[in-house]
C-alpha positions as CSV (number, residue, x, y, z in Angstrom):
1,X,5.2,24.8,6.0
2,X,2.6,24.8,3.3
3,X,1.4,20.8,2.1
4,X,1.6,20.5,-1.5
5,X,-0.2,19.4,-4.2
6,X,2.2,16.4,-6.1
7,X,1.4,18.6,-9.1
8,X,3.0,21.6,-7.3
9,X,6.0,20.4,-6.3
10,X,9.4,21.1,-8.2
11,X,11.7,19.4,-5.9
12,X,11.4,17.7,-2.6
13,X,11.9,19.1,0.7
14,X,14.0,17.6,3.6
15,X,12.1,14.8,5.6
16,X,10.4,15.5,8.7
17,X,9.5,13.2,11.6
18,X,6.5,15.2,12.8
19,X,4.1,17.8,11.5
20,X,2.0,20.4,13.1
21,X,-1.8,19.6,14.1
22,X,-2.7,22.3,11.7
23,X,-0.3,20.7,8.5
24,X,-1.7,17.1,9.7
25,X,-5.4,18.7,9.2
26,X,-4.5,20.2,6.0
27,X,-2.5,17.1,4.7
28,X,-5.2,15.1,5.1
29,X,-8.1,17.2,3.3
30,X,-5.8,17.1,0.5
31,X,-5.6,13.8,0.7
32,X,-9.6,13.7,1.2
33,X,-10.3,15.8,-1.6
34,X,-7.7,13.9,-3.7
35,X,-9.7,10.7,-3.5
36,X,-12.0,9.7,-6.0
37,X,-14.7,7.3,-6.5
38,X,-12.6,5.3,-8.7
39,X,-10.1,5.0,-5.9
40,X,-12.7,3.4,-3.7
41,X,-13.7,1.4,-6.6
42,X,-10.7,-0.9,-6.5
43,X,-11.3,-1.6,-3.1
44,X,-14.9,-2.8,-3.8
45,X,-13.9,-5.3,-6.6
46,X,-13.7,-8.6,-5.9
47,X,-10.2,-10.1,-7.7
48,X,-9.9,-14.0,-9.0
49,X,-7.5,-15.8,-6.3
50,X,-5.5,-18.3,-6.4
51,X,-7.2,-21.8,-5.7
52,X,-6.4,-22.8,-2.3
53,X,-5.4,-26.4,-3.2
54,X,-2.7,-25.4,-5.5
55,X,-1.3,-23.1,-3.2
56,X,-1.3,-25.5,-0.5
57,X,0.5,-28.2,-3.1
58,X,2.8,-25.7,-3.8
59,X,3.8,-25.0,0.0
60,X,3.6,-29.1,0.8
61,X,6.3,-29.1,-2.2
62,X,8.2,-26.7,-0.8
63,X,8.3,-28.1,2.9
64,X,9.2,-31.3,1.3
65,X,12.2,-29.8,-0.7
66,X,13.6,-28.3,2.3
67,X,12.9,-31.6,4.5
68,X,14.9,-33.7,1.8
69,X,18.2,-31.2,2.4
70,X,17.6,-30.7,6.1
71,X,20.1,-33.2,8.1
């Protein structure tokens, strides 16, 4: 079995469970050669959270909501 580009492929092949040492090694330089520095760039960014304190308020709110119905 040949591993495939995404921009090769014209339809999709049944699933496997396991592939072959040799289309594991060639999956994965594809995969390899596939990934850019602007993949890895995403990785490295730090995002804005959400502050801890309203997420805490939000779960104490919660709690209490299902506290008030329990029996």
């Amino acid at each position: 079995m040949k591993i495939l580009r995404l921009e090769e492929v014209t339809t999709f092949p049944e699933p496997r469970e396991e592939l072959s040492p040799e289309e594991l090694k060639q999956a994965y330089a594809l995969a390899r050669a596939a990934f850019t520095a602007d993949d890895l760039q995403k990785y490295t960014e730090t995002e804005e959270g959400v502050p801890l304190e309203e997420v805490l308020a939000e779960m104490e709110e919660y709690q209490r909501q299902v506290d008030e119905k329990a029996p």
